[in-house]
N, C-alpha and C positions, 0 to 999 in steps of 0.2 A: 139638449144634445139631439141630432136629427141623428147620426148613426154612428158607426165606432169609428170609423175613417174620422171624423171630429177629432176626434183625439188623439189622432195622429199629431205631432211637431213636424215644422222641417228639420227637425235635430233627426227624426227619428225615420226620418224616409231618405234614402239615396237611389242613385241609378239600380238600384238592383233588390229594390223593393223595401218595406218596410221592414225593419228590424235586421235586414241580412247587412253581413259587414264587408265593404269592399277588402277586393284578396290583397294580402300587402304581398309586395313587390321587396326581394333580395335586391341586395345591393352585387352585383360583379366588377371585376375587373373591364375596361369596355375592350380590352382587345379576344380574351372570352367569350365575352358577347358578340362579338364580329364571327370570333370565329364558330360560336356555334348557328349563326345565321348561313356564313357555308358549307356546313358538314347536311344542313335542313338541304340548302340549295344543291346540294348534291344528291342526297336522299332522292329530293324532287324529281330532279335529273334523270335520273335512273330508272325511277321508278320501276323498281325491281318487288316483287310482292313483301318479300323478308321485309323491306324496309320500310313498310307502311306503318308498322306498331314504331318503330323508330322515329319516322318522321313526325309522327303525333307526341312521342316524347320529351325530342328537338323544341317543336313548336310551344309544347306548353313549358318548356323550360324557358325560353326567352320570352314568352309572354308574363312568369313567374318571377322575371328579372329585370332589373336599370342596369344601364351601363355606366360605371362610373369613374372616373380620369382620377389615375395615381392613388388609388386604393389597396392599400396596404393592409389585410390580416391575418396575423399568424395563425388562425384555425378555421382561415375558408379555406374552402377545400377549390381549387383552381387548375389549370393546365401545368404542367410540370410538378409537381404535389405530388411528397410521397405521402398514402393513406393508410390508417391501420384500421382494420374494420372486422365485425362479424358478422356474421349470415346465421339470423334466426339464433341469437343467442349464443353461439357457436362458438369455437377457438379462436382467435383473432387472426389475420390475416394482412399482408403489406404489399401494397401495390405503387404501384404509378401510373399517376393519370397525365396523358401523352396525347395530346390534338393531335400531331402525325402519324401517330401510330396504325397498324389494320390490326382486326381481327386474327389472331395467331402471331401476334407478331412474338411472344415469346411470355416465358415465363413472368409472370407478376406486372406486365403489363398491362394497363386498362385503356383501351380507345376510350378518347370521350364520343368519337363517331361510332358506339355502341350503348347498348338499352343499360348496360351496367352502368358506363360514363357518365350518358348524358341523363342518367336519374342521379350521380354521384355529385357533380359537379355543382360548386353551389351551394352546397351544405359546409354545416359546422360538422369543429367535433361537438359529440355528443345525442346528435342530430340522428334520429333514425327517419325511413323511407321504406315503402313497400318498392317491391320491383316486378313488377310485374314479367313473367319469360315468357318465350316465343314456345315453349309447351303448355302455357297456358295457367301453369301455375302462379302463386303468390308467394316470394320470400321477402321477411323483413331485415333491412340491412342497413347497422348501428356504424356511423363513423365515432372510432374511438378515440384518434388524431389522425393530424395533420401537421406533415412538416414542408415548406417551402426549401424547394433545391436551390435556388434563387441566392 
């Protein structure tokens, strides 16, 4: 044996170096995934400072994701979904996660064109996620279901 690199396999080297595992990729809805390709291309747009922690969120979420035709499951969590969720171990909570929706648009709605959404979307239940906020802190937030309005 001339060095450890020998012992390496090609089993055991990928694009992204020896022994690290490529990120697996969620499956989405592709119309989802369209649309959060233009809430990103909005973000873009704008470029408004608020929405630069967004725009990164956006981006890693459909880099996170496939798009894929006539996928159907009752505990992804997707656009029109009502969610029941807690924050940091917390009382449970029920929302709707809404593509059209803005920021304020009302009680118990969730933009997915927001840092809550576009970390929400995508998940199971079950499923917990940090979420990073625009104060800078860290909350962890459990989907505990999902229901399809559909």
């Amino acid at each position: 044996m001339n060095s450890i690199y020998d012992t390496l396999t090609s089993g055991t080297q990928n694009r992204f170096g020896p022994r690290s595992r490529p990120r697996m990729r969620t499956l989405l809805p592709e119309a989802d995934h369209q649309r959060l390709q233009q809430h990103l291309q909005l973000c873009e747009h704008e470029g408004h400072p608020a929405w630069k922690l967004l725009a990164y969120v956006l981006r890693d979420k459909i880099m996170a994701t496939e798009p894929a035709v006539n996928l159907h499951a009752c505990d992804l969590l997707t656009g029109g979904c009502r969610v029941t969720y807690s924050v940091n171990g917390g009382a449970s909570e029920i929302g709707l996660l809404i593509h059209r929706a803005r920021t304020g648009s009302g009680s118990g709605v969730i933009p997915v064109c927001s840092l809550l959404g576009a970390t929400l979307i995508g998940m199971r239940a079950g499923q917990r996620a940090p979420l990073l906020c625009e104060d800078g802190t860290i909350e962890s937030w459990t989907v505990l279901g999902v229901t399809p309005l559909n």
